[in-house]
C-alpha positions as CSV (number, residue, x, y, z in Angstrom):
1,X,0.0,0.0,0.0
2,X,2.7,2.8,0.8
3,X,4.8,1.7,-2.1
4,X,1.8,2.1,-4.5
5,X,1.3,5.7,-2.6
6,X,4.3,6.6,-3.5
7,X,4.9,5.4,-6.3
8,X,1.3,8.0,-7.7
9,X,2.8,10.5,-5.7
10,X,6.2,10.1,-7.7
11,X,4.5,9.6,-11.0
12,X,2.3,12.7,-10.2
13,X,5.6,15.0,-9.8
14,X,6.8,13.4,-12.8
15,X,4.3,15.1,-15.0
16,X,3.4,18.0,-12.8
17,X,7.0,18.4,-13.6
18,X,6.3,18.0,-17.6
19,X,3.1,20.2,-17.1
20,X,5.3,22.8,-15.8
21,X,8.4,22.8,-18.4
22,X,5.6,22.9,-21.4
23,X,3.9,25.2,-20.0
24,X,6.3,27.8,-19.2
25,X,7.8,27.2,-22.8
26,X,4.2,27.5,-24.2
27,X,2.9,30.1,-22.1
28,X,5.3,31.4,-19.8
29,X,3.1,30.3,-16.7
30,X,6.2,29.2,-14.2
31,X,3.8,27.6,-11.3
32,X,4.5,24.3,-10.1
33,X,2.1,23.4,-7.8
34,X,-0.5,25.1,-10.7
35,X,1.4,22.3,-13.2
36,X,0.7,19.5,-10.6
37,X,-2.9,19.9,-9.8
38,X,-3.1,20.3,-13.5
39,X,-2.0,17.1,-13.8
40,X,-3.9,15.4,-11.2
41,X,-7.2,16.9,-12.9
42,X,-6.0,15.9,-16.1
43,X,-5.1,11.8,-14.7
44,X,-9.0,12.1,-13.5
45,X,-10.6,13.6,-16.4
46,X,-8.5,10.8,-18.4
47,X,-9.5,8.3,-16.3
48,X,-13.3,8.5,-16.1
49,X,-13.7,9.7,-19.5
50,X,-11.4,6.3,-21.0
51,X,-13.5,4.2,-18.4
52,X,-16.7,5.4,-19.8
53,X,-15.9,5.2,-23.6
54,X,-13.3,2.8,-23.9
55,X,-15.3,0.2,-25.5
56,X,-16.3,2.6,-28.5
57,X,-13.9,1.9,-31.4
58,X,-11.7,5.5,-32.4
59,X,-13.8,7.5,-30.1
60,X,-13.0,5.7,-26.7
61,X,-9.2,7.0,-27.3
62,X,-9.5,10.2,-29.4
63,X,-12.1,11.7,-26.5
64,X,-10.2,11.3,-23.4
65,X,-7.1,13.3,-25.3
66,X,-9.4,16.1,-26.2
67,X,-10.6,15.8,-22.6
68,X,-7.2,16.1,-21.2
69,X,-5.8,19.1,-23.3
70,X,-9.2,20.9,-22.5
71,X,-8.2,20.4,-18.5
72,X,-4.8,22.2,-19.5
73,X,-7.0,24.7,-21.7
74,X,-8.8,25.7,-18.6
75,X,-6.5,25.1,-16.2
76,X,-4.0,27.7,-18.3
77,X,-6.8,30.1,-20.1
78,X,-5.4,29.3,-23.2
79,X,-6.4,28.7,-26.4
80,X,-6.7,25.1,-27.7
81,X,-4.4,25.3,-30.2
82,X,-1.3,26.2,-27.1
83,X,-3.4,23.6,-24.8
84,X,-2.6,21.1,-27.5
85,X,1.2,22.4,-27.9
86,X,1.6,22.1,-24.4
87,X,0.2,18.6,-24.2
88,X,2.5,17.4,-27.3
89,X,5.5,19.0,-25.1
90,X,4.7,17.7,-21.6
91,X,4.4,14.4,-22.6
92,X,8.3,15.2,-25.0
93,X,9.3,16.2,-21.4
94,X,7.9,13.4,-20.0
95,X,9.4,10.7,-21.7
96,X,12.9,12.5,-21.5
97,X,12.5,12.8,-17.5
98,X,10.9,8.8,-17.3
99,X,14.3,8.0,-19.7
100,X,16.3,9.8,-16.9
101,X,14.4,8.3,-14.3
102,X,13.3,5.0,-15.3
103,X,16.7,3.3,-13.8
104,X,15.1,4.5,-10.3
105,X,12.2,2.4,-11.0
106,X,10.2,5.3,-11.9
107,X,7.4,4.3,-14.6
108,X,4.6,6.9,-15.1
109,X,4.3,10.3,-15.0
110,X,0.3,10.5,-13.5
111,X,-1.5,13.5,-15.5
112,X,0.6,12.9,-18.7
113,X,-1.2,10.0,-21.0
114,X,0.9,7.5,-22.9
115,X,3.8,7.5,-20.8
116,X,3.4,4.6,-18.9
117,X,5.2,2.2,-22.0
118,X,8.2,4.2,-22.3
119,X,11.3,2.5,-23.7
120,X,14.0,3.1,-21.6
């Protein structure tokens, strides 16, 4: 049980931490603990949204991205276009940090989807 705690708590500074470097390329924001709620929201919003429509072909994956990058949309008052661009670069800064880190044992970044199959 406490190695599974800290392993999310880990995996959700991991991509608070990708949030955070994307969006203060994207949009300057430089707020860390704004980068990991985001990315809590976002592993929720994921979450229910993929549980609910995974079983629809296409749609069950293309609607919990748009779901995600319209949590960082709101979450950073930007437009969807940036949201997007910050999305594409967070999870780029994801998989560079889980490269880094992935000799520590460290897996996922929580809030950033599709990192949890990273080569190392």
């Amino acid at each position: 049980m406490i190695g599974s705690l800290v392993a999310f708590v880990v995996g959700l500074l991991v991509g608070g931490l990708a949030i955070f470097i994307a969006a203060s390329v994207v949009t300057g924001t430089r707020d860390y603990g704004h980068a990991v709620f985001t990315a809590l929201v976002g592993a929720i919003v994921w979450g229910l949204s993929d549980l609910l429509l995974s079983w629809v072909p296409i749609v069950g994956e293309f609607i919990p991205l748009v779901a995600w990058v319209w949590v960082i949309r709101a979450r950073y008052d930007t437009s969807w276009v940036n949201a997007a661009i910050v999305g594409f670069v967070a999870w780029g800064a994801a998989i560079l940090v889980l490269t880094v880190l992935g000799s520590m044992g460290v897996s996922d970044a929580i809030g950033v989807p599709f990192t949890w199959a990273t080569p190392y």
